[in-house]
C-alpha positions as CSV (number, residue, x, y, z in Angstrom):
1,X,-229.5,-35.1,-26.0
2,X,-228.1,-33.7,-29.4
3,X,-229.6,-34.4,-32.3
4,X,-227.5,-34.7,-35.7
5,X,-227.5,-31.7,-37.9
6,X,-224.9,-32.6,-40.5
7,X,-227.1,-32.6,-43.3
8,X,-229.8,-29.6,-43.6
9,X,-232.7,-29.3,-46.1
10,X,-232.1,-27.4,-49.4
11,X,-234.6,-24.8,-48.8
12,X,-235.8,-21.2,-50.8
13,X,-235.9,-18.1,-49.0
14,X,-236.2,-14.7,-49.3
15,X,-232.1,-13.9,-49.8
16,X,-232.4,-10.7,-47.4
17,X,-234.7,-13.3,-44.4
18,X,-232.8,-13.2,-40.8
19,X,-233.2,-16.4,-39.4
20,X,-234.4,-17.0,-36.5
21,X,-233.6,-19.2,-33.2
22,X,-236.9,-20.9,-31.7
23,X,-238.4,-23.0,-29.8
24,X,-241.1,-25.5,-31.2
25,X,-242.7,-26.5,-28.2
26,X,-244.5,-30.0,-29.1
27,X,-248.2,-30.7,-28.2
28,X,-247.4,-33.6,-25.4
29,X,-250.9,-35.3,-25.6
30,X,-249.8,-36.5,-29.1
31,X,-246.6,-38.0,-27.6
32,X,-246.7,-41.7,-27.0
33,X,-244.6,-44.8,-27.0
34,X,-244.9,-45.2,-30.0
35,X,-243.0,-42.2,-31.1
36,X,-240.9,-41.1,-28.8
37,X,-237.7,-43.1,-27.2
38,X,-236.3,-43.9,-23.7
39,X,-233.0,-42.4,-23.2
40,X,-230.1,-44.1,-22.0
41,X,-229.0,-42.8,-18.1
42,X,-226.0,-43.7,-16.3
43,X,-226.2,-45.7,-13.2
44,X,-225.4,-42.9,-11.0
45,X,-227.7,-40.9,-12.5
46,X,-230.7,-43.4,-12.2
47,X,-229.5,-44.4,-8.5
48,X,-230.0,-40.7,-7.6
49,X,-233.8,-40.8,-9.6
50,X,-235.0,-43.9,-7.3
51,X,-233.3,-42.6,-4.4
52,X,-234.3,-38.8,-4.3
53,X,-236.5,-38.0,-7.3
54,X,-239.0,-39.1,-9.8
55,X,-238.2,-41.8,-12.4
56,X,-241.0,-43.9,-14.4
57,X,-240.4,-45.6,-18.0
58,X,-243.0,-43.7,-19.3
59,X,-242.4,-40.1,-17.8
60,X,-241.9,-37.8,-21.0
61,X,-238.9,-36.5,-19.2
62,X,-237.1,-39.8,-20.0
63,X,-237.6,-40.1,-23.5
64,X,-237.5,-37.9,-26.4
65,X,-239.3,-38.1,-30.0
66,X,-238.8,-40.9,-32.3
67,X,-237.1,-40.0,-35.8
68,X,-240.6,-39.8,-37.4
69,X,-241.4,-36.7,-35.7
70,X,-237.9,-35.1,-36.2
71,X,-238.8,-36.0,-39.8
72,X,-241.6,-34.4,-39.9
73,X,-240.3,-31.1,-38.7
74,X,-237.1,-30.7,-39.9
75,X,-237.8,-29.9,-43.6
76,X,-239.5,-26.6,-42.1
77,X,-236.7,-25.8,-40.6
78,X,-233.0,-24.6,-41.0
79,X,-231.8,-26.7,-38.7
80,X,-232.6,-28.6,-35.2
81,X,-230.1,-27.7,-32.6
82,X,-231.2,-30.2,-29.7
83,X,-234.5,-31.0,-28.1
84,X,-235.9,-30.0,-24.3
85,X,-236.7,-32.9,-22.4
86,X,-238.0,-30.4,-19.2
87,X,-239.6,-27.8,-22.0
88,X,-240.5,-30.6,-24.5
89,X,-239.6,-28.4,-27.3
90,X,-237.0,-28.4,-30.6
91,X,-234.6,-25.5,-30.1
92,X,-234.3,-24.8,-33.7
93,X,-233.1,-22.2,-36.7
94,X,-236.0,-20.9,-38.9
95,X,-236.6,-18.4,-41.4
96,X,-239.9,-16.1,-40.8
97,X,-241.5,-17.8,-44.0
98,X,-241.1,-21.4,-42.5
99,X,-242.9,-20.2,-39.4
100,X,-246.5,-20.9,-41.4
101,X,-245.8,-24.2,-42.4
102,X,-244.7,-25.0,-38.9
103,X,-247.9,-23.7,-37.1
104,X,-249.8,-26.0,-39.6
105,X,-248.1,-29.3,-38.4
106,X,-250.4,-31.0,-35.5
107,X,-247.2,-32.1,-33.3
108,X,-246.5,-28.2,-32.7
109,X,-248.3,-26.3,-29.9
110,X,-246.5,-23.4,-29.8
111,X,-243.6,-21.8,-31.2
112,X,-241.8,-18.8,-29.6
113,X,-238.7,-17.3,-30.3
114,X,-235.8,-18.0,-27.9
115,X,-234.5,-15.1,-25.7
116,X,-231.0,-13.6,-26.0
117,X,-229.8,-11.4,-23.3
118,X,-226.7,-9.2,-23.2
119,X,-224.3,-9.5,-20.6
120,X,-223.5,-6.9,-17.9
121,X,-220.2,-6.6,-16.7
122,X,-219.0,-7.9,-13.3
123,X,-219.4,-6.1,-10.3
124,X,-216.2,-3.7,-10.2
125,X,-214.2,-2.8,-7.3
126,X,-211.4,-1.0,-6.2
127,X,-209.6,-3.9,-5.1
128,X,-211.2,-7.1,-6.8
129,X,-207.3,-7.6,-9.0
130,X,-205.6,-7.2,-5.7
131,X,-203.5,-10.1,-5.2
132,X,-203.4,-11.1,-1.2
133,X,-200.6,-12.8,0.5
134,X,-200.3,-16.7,0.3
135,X,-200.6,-17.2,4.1
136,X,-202.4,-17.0,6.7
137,X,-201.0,-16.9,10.7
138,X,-203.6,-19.3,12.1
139,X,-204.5,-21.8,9.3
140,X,-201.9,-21.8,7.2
141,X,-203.3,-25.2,5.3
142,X,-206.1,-22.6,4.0
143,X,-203.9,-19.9,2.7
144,X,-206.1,-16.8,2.0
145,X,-209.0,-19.2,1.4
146,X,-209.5,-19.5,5.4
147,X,-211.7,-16.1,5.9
148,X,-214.4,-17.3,3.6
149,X,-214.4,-21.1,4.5
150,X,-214.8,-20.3,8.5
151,X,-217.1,-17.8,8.0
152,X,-219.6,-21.1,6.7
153,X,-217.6,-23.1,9.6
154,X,-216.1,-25.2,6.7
155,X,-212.8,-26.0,7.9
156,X,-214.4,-27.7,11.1
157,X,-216.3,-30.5,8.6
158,X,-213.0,-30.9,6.7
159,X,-211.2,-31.9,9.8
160,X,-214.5,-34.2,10.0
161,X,-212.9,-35.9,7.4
162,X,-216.1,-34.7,4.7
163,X,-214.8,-32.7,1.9
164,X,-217.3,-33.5,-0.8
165,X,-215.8,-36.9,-1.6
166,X,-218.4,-39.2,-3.9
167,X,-220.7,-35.8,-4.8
168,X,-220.6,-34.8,-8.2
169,X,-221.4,-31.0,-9.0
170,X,-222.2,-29.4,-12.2
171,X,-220.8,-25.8,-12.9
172,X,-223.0,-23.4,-15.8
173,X,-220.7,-20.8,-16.6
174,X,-218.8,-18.8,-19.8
175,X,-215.7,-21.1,-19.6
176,X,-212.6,-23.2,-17.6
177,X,-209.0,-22.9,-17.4
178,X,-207.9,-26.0,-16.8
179,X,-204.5,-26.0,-16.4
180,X,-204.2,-23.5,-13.4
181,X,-202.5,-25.5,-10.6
182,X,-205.8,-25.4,-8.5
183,X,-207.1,-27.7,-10.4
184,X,-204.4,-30.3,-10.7
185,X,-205.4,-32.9,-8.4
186,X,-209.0,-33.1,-10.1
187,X,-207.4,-33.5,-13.3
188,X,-204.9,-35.8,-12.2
189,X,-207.3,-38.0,-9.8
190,X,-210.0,-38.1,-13.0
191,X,-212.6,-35.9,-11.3
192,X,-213.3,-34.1,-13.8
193,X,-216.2,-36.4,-15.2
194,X,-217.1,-34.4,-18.7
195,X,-217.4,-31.1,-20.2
196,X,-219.3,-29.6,-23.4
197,X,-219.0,-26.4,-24.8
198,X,-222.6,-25.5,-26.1
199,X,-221.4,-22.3,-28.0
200,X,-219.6,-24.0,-30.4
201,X,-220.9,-27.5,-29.3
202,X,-217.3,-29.3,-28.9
203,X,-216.5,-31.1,-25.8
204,X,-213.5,-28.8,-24.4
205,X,-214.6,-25.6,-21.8
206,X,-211.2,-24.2,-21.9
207,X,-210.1,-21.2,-24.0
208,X,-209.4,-22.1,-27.9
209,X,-207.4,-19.8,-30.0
210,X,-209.8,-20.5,-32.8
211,X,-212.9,-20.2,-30.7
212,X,-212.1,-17.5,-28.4
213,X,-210.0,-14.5,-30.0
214,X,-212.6,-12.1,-29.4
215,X,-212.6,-12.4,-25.7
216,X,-208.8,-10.9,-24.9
217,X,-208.4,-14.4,-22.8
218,X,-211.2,-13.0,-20.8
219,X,-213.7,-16.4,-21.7
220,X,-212.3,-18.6,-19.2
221,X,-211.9,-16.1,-16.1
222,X,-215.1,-15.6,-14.7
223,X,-215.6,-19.9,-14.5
224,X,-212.3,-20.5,-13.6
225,X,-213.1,-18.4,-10.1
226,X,-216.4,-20.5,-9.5
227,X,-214.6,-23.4,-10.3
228,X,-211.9,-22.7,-7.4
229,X,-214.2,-21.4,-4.9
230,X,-215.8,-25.0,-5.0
231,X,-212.9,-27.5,-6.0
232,X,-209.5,-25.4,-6.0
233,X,-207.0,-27.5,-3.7
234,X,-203.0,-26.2,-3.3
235,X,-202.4,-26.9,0.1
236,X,-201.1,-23.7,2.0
237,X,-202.1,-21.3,-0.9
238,X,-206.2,-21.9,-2.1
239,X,-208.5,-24.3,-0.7
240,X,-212.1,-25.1,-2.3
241,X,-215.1,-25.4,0.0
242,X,-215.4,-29.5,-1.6
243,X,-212.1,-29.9,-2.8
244,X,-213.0,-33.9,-3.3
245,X,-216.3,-33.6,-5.3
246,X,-216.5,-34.5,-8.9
247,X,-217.3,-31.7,-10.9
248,X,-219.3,-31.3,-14.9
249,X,-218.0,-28.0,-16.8
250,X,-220.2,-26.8,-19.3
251,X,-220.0,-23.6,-21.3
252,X,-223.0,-21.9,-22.0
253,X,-221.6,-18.0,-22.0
254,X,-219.5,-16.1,-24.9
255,X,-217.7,-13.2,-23.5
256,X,-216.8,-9.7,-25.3
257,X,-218.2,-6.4,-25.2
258,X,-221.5,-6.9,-26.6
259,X,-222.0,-10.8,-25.3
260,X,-225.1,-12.5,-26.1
261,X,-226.3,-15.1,-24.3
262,X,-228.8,-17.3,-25.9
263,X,-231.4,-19.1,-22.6
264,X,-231.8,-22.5,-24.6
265,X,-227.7,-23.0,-24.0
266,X,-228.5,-22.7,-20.2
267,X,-231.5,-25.4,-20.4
268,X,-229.7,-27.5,-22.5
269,X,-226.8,-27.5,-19.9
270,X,-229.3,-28.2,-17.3
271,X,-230.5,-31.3,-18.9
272,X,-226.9,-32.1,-20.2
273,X,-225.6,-32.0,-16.2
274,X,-228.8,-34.2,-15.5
275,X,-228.5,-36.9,-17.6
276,X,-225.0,-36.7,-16.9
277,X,-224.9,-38.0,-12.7
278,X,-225.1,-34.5,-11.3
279,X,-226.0,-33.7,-7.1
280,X,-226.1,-30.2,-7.5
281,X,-226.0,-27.2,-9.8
282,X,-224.2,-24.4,-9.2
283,X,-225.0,-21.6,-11.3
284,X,-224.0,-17.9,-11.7
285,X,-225.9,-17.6,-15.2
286,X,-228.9,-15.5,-14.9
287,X,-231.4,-13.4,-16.8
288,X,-233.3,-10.5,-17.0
289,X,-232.9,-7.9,-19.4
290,X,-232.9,-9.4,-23.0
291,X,-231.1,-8.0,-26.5
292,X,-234.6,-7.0,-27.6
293,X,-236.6,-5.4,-24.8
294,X,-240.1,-6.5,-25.8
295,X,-238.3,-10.1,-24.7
296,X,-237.3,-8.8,-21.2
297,X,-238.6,-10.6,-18.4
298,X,-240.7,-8.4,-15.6
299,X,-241.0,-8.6,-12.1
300,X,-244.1,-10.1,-12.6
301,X,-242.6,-13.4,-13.9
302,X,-240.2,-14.2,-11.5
303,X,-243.1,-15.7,-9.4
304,X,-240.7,-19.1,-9.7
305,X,-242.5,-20.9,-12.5
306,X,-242.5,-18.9,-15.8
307,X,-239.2,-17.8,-17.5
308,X,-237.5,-21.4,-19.3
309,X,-234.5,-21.4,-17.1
310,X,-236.6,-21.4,-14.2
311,X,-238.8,-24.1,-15.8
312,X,-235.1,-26.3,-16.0
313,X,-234.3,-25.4,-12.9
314,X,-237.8,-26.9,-11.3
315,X,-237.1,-30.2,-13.7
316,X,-233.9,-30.8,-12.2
317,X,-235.1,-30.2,-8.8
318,X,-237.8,-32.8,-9.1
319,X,-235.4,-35.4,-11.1
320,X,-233.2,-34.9,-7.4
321,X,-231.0,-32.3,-8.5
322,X,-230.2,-29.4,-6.0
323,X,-229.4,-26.3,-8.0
324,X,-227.4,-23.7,-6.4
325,X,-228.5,-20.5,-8.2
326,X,-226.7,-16.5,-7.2
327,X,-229.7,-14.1,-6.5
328,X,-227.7,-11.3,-9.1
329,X,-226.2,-8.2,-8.5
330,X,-229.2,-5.4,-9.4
331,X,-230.2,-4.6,-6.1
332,X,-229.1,-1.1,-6.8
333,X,-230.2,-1.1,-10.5
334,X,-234.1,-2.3,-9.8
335,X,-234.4,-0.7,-6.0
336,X,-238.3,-1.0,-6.6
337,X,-238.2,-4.7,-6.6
338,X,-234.9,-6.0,-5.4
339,X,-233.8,-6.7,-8.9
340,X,-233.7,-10.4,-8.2
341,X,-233.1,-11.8,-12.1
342,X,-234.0,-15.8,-12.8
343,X,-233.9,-19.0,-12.6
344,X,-232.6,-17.5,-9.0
345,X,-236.7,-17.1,-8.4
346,X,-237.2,-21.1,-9.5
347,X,-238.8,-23.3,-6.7
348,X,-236.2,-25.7,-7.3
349,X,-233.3,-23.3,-7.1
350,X,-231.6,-22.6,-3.4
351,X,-230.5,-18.5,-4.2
352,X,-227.5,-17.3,-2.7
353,X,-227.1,-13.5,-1.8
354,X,-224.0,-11.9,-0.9
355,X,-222.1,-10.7,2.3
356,X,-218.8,-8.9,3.1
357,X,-216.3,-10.7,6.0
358,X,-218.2,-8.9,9.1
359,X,-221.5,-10.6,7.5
360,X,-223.2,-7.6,6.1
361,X,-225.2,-7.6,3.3
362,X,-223.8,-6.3,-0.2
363,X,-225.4,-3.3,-1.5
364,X,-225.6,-5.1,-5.2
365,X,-226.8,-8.2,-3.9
366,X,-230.3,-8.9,-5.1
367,X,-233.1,-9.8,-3.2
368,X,-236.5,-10.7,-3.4
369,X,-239.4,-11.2,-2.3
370,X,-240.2,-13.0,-5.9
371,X,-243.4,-12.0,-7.8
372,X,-245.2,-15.1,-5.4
373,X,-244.1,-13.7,-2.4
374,X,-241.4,-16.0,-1.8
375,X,-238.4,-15.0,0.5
376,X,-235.2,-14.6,-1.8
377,X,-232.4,-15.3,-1.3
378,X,-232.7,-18.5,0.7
379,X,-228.7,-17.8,2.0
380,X,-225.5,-15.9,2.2
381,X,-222.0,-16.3,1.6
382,X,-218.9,-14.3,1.2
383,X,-219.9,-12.4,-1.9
384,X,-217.2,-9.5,-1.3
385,X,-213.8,-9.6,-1.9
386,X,-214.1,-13.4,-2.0
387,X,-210.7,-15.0,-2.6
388,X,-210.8,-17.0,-6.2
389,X,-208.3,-18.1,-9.2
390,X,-207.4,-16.3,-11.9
391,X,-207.2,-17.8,-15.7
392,X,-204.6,-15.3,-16.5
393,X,-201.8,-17.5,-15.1
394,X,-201.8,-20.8,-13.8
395,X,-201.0,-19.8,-10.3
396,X,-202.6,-16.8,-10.4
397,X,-205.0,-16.0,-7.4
398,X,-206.7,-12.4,-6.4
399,X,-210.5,-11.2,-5.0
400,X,-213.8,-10.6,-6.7
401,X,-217.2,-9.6,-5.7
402,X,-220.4,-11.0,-7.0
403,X,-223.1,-13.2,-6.2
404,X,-221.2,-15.3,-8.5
405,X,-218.8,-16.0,-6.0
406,X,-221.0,-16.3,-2.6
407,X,-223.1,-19.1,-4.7
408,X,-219.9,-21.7,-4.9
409,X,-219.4,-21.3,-1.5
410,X,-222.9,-22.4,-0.7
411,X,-223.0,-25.0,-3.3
412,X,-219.6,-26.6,-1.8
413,X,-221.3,-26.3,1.7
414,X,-224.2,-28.0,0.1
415,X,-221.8,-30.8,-1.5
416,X,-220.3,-31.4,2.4
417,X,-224.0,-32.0,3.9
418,X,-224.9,-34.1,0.8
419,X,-221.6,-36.5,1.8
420,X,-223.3,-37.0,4.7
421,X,-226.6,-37.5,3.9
422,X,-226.2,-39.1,0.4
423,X,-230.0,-40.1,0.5
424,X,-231.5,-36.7,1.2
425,X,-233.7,-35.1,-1.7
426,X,-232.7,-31.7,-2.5
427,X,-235.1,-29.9,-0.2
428,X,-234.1,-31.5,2.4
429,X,-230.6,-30.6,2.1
430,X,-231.7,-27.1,2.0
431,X,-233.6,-27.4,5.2
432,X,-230.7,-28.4,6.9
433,X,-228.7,-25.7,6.2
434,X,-231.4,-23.1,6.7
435,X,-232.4,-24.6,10.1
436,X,-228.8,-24.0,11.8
437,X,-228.1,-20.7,9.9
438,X,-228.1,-17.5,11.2
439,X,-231.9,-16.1,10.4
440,X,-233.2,-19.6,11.1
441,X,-236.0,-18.2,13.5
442,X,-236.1,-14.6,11.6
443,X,-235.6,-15.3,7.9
444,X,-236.1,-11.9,5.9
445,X,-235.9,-10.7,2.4
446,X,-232.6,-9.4,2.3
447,X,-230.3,-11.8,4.1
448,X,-232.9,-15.0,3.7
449,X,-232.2,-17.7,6.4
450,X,-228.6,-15.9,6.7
451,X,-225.0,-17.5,6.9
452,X,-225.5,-21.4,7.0
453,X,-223.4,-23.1,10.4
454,X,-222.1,-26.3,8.1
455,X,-220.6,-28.0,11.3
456,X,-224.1,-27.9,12.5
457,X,-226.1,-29.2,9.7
458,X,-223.9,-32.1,9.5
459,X,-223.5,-33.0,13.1
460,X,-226.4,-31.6,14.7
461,X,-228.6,-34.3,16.3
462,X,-232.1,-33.5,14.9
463,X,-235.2,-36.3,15.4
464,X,-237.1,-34.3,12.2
465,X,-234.5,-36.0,10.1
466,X,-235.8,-39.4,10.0
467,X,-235.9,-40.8,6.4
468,X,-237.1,-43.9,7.0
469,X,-240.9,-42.9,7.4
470,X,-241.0,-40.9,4.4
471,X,-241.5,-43.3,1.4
472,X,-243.3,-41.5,-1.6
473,X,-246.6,-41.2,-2.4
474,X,-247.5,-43.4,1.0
475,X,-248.3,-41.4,4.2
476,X,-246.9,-43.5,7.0
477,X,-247.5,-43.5,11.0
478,X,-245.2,-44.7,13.9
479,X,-246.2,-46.5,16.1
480,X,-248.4,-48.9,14.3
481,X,-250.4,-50.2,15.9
482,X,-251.5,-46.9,17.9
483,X,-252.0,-47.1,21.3
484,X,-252.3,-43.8,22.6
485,X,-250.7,-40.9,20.3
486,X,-249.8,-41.7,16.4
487,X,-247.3,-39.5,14.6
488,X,-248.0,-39.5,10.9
489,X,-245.2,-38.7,8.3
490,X,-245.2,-38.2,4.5
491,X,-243.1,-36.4,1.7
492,X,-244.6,-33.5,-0.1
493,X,-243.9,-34.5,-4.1
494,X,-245.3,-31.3,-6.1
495,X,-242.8,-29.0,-7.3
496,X,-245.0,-25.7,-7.5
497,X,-247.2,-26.2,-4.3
498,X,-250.9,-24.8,-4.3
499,X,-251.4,-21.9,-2.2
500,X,-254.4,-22.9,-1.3
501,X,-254.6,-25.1,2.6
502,X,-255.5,-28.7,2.3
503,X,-256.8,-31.1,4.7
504,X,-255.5,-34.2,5.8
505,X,-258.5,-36.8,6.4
506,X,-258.6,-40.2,8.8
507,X,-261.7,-42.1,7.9
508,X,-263.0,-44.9,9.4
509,X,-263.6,-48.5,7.8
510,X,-267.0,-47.4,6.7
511,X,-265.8,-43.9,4.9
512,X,-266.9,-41.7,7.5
513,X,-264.5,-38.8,8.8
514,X,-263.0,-39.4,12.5
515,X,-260.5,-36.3,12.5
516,X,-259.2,-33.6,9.9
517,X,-256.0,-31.3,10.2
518,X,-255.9,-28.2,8.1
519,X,-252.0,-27.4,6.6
520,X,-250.5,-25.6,3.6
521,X,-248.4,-27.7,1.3
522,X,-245.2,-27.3,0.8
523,X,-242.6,-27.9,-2.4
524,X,-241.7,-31.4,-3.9
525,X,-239.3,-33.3,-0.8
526,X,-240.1,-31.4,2.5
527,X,-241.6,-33.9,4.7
528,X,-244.6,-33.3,6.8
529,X,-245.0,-34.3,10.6
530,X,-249.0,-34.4,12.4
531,X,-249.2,-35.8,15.9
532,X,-252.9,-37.1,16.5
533,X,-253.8,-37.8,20.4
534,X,-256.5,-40.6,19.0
535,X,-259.5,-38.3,19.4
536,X,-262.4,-37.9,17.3
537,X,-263.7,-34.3,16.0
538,X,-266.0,-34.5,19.1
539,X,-262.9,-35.0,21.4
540,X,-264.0,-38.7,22.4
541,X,-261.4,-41.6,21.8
542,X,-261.6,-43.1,18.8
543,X,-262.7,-47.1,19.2
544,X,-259.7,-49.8,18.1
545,X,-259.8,-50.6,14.3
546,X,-258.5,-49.9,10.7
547,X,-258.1,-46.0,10.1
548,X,-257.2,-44.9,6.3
549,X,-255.4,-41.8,5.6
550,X,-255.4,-39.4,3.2
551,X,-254.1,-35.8,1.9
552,X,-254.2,-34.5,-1.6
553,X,-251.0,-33.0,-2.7
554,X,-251.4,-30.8,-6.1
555,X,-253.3,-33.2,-8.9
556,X,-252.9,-36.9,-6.5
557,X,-253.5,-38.4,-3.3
558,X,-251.3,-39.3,-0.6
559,X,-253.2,-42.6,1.4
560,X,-252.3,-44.5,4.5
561,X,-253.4,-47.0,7.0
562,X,-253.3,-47.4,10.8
563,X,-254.5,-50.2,13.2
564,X,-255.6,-48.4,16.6
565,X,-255.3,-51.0,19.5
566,X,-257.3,-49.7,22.9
């Protein structure tokens, strides 16, 4: 949500004062109904909160301050840009002599200056211009497109008849051209839902003479190839992995040879996609080296939880958003550590590393393990001489190489299963494609689960996949009544799981413990399976009865019952 800024206090400073951009994170045990307010969400987007995340009237998350904190902030500032709902912070303008008066106000917890990072150019090639022919000999429908789409077995679910249809994804990138004959069918069938530039906070991604003259009509390209990857459709010439989805553009990015890139544009895009209906994410924006170095974000952090964009990412993913995030291209440039750059470390974020045609793994694409010890990336695409469109000419097409463009591969793979499965959370999503990929059984640090089978995680029969016995917060068991074996099923529902084991507990009817099983939790959607053969800890049969059930998961308890009939 944007806040207006149309009028800003009259303020005296010192005339030679820099001002600076912030965040004023807000102390959230002073935050109440009674001065904050709900925000409005479309019905899509609240559909998706009941059906796969987390929605309450009274979660911060869906609300933001009331005008009498705003008021009580903004005369201490320049100006107020917007406010976090997943940070719960101001991103604001200050001057270094406001920054007192702002540490004395009780509503502010913390204020710390937002992060710029400079933008490093895109992986170069000799032949990422070279235009390819507009044909191919044995899928002609797919044009030069084919390669990269079989290699995920793509064009097997399209002739399935599921091509993203009813699955809206949000693209983060530096800007859209619009008018390239790609796109024309999602402009003409009104699937392009919205778009907001957050550099110069207008609600038009495309390239504008006034906006954009320093960018030698380079803004719009490096979008515009994402863009296709995922939604380009000209029969016989380019076809996108989920060339029926709906799509959100946003602009975060401003290209040119010194390019800054400010990280509360990313966050606020994240939130903007949100509120705005959006499935998935997919997001070639990343971070890692900032403008000044004492901001730059060490290996250390990228343990999945500490840098802001990460911190949006996680938000999203709990609010049932699956964000499809590339792994970078510093493999090369950080050798000691992979050179993995975030929010592709985020819990929430499925990271994408990239492969050439015979499957191999790029020698730029980054890798983890993160900071936690987490295997990164989770998958591969084509990431080398993938086939994209060009903003230089609106039927312009040629090959680049990135990260950037194995990630909208993945994400349109991810859009196909989601078709399917409409009611899946996130995580679930991602475990169908990791099960039937190609390092399902042998997952590693530089290829992650490997090249994803779409076909299969669509089609493949698979009795884990059983939604019906996961319902949140309640730890269900089939049969019930138990006769002789119980199966007990519940949904894991903290973001950042502890690493610590817990124990799942069956107590009798007078509190006493019958049986125990010892597991490690796992993140927020993943459900759980435990088979019990009706024993107690002795190995004796347990008698017929009630039984209650009960795991902790983070800060709460899952709980259950089960009759036992013998």
């Amino acid at each position: 949500m944007f806040l207006s800024t149309a009028v800003f206090p009259q303020i005296e400073t010192d005339s030679t004062e820099i001002p600076l951009k912030v965040w004023l994170y807000l102390d959230e045990s002073r935050l109440s109904a009674d001065n904050t307010q709900p925000i409005i969400l479309p019905e899509k987007t609240l559909n998706r909160l009941n059906k796969k995340g987390h929605y309450s009237d009274n979660l911060l998350s869906n609300s933001e301050p009331s005008a009498s904190i705003y008021d009580q902030i903004s005369p201490h500032t320049y100006k107020i840009n917007y406010y976090s709902r997943s940070l719960c912070a101001y991103s604001a303008v200050v001057y270094p002599s406001q920054i007192q008066a702002l540490k004395q106000l009780p509503i502010i917890r913390q204020i710390q200056e937002i992060r710029t990072f400079k933008k490093k150019p895109v992986i170069k090639t000799a032949e990422s211009l070279k235009i390819l022919n507009k044909s191919t000999a044995d899928q002609p429908f797919y044009g030069n497109t084919y390669a990269q789409l079989a290699q995920l077995n793509i064009p097997a679910v399209h002739d399935s008849g599921y091509t993203g249809r009813d699955v809206r994804i949000a693209i983060i990138d530096a800007g859209f051209y619009k008018d390239h004959t790609a796109f024309q069918h999602i402009i003409d069938s009104g699937r392009l839902i919205a778009e907001r530039d957050f550099i110069f906070n207008d609600n038009n991604v495309q390239d504008e003479i006034r906006e954009d003259t320093t960018s030698a009509g380079a803004q719009a390209n490096h979008g515009t190839s994402v863009w296709s990857v995922i939604g380009g459709y000209e029969p016989y010439v380019y076809i996108g992995a989920a060339y029926n989805a709906e799509f959100l553009l946003a602009k975060t990015e401003r290209i040119g040879s010194e390019s800054i890139i400010e990280e509360d544009r990313f966050v606020a895009a994240v939130e903007w996609a949100e509120a705005g209906g959006a499935d998935i994410i997919s997001s070639s924006v990343a971070y890692r080296d900032f403008d000044n170095q004492a901001e730059d974000y060490f290996f250390r952090d990228l343990d999945g939880k500490t840098s802001n964009s990460a911190k949006a990412i996680n938000w999203a993913f709990e609010r049932g958003v699956l964000s499809v995030i590339a792994a970078g291209n510093d493999a090369q440039r950080f050798p000691q550590d992979g050179g993995l750059l975030t929010p592709s470390d985020a819990y929430g974020a499925l990271t994408v590393g990239a492969v050439d045609r015979n499957g191999q793994i790029a020698g730029f694409s980054s890798h983890g393990p993160t900071a936690d010890g987490r295997i990164k990336p989770d998958l591969c695409a084509l990431g080398v001489y993938t086939y994209i469109a060009f903003s230089s000419s609106a039927s312009l097409y040629g090959t680049r190489s990135g990260t950037s463009f194995a990630t909208p591969l993945i994400a349109g793979a991810a859009a196909l299963v989601m078709e399917k499965f409409p009611d899946l959370p996130p995580a679930q999503i991602i475990e169908r494609l990791k099960k039937y990929a190609s390092l399902s059984d042998s997952p590693d640090n530089r290829y992650g689960w490997g090249i994803p089978n779409t076909f299969r995680s669509l089609f493949e029969k698979d009795s884990s996949f059983t939604p019906n016995f996961y319902t949140e917060e309640t730890i269900s068991a089939f049969p019930n009544p138990a006769l002789q074996e119980v199966t007990f099923f519940f949904q894991w529902t903290n973001i950042i799981p502890s690493a610590a084991p817990t124990t799942f507990f069956v107590y009798n009817s007078i509190g006493q413990t019958v049986w125990k099983y010892t597991l490690i939790p796992k993140i927020v959607g993943l459900n759980e399976q435990i088979v019990w053969s009706l024993q107690n800890l002795q190995g004796k049969g347990v008698s017929s009865g009630v039984y209650f059930l009960s795991v902790k998961d983070g800060d709460k308890f899952l709980r259950g019952k089960l009759l036992v009939l013998r």
